[in-house]
Each structure stands twice: as C-alpha cells, then as structure tokens.
C-alpha positions in Angstrom: 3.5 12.5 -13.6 2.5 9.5 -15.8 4.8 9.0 -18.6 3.6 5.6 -20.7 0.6 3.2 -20.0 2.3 0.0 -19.1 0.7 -3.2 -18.3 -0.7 -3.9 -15.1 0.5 -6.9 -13.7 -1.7 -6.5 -10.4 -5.0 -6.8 -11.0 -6.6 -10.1 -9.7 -10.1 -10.4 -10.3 -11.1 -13.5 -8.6 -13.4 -13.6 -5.6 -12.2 -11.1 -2.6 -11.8 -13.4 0.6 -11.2 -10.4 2.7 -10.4 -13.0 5.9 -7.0 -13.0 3.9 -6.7 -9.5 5.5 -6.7 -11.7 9.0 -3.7 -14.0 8.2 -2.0 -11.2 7.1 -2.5 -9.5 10.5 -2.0 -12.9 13.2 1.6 -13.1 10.5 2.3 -9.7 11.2 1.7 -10.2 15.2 3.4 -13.4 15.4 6.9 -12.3 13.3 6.9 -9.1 15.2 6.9 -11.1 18.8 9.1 -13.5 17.3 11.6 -11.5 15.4 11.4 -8.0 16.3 9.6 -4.9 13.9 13.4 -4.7 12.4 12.5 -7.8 10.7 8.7 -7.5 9.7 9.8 -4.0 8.2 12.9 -5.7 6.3 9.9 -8.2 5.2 7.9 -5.5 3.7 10.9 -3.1 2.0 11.5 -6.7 0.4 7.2 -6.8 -1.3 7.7 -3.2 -1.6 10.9 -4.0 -4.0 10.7 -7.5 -5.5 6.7 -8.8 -5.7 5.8 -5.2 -7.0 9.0 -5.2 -9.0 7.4 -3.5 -12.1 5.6 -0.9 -10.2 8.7 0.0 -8.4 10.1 -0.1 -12.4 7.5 2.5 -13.7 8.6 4.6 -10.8 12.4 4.4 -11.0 11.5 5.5 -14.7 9.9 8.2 -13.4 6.3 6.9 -14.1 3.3 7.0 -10.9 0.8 5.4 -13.8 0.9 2.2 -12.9 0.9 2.5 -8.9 -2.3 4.8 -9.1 -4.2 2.2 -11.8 -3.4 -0.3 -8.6 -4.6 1.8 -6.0 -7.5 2.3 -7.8 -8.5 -1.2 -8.9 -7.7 -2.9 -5.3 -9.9 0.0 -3.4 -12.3 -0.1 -5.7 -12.0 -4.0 -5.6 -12.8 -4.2 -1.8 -15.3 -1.4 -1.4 -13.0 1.7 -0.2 -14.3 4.8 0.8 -11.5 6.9 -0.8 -10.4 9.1 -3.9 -7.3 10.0 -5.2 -6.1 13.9 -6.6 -4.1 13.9 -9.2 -2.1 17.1 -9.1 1.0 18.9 -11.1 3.2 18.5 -7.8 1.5 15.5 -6.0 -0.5 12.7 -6.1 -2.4 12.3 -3.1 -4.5 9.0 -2.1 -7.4 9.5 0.8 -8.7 6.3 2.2 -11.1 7.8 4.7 -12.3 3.6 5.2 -9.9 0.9 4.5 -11.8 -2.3 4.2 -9.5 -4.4 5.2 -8.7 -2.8 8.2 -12.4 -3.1 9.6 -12.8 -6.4 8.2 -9.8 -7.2 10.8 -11.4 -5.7 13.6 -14.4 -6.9 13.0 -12.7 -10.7 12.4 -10.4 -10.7 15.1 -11.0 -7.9 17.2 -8.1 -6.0 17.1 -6.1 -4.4 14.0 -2.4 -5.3 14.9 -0.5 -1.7 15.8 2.3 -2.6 12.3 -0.9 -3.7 10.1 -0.5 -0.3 8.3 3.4 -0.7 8.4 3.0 -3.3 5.3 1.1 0.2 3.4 4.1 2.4 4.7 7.3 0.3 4.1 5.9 -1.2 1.1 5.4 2.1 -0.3 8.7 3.4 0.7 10.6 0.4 -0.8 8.7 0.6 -4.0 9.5 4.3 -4.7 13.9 3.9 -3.1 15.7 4.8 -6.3 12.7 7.0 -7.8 12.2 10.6 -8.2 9.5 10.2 -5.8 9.1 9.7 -2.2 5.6 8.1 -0.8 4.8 9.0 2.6 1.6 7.8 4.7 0.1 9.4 7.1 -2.4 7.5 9.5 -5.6 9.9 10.3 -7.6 7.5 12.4 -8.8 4.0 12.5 -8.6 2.7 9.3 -7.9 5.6 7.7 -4.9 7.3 5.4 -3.6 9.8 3.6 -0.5 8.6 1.2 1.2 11.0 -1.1 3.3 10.5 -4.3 5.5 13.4 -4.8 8.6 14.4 -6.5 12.1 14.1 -4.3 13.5 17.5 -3.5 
C-alpha cells in the first residue's frame, strides 16, 4: 500500500517522560466533565487532521508508509509489546501492551474510559478523505488491534 518514502516528521528522540501519558489522561477527564465527549472527540478529529497533517497527506495520496514508520518508531520508542502485518488487503497493528496505558494505571490508578478515544478519533480523522478507513478495536486493558484497509 506504500507508494513513496516521504519524510517523517514524527519522530522525537529525546528522553521518553512517560508521566506525559498522565496529563494527557487528568486533560482528557477534566474536558470530558467539563465539556462533554462531543467536544474531547472534536479535539482529537482536530490532532488527527492538523498536528499529523502530513501523515493524513501520505494517506489522502493514497500512501500508509509514513503512518506505519510512526507506529513503529513510537512503540518501539516506549517499549510496546506489539507487531504490525503488512498484508495485500490490510495493514493490521497488534498492541497486545500499550505502555502508556499501564504507565497511567500504574501513575494514577485508573486509565480514563476515552484514553483510547485520542488512538480511535485520531486515527479516523487522519485517514477522512483517504482510500482507507482505520478502525480500532479494544481487546482488553491496554490492548488493540487497529487496521488500515482500503475503503469499499
């Protein structure tokens, strides 16, 4: 499904403060309580769109390359227990341990119930216009299945 090796514009190498991961889930709480999931979701579609712009690019273009290259170096970057199959009709990422969603429970105690809404709506943003659709499917605590594949 790749078409053309562009640059990758996500890949931060500096330390991994995985406490980041916390923030993230008290802001996700706190704008849900305040504002409603509508709003948290319409927060998301706008990362999923506009901070991973040329991601969402490479895909309107028809292009997965760049979103699996980021997949891999942020799971990889953080310790993942996952792999990703790249096949003729799909492309299909297993996280059977997201690190950052134990690091949360372990931080804080309790993984906010829209944590993995920033992985879904994200993902759904980045591929509106594409020939693909993403989907996510949570399998358990901290774990995932998402899958690239072309629009019927």
């Amino acid at each position: 499904m790749a078409t053309h090796e562009s640059p990758m514009r996500y890949e931060e190498d500096g330390n991994v403060h995985l406490d980041f991961h916390g923030a993230t889930n008290t802001t996700i709480d706190f704008i849900v309580e305040r504002f409603g999931v509508d709003a948290m979701d319409a927060i998301f579609r706008k990362v999923g769109r506009d901070v991973y712009a040329s991601i969402r690019s490479d895909l309107i273009a028809g292009d997965t390359s760049q979103l699996v290259r980021h997949w891999r170096h942020f799971f990889d970057r953080e310790g993942a227990d996952y792999d990703i199959e790249i096949g003729e009709a799909q492309i299909v990422l297993t996280v059977r341990r997201c690190t950052a969603w134990h690091h949360v429970k372990a931080l804080v105690g309790h993984v906010s119930p829209h944590f993995c809404d920033q992985t879904s709506r994200t993902n759904e943003a980045m591929a509106e216009g594409s020939p693909f659709a993403i989907t996510t499917e949570l399998t358990g605590e901290g774990s995932c299945r998402q899958v690239i594949a072309r629009r019927a």
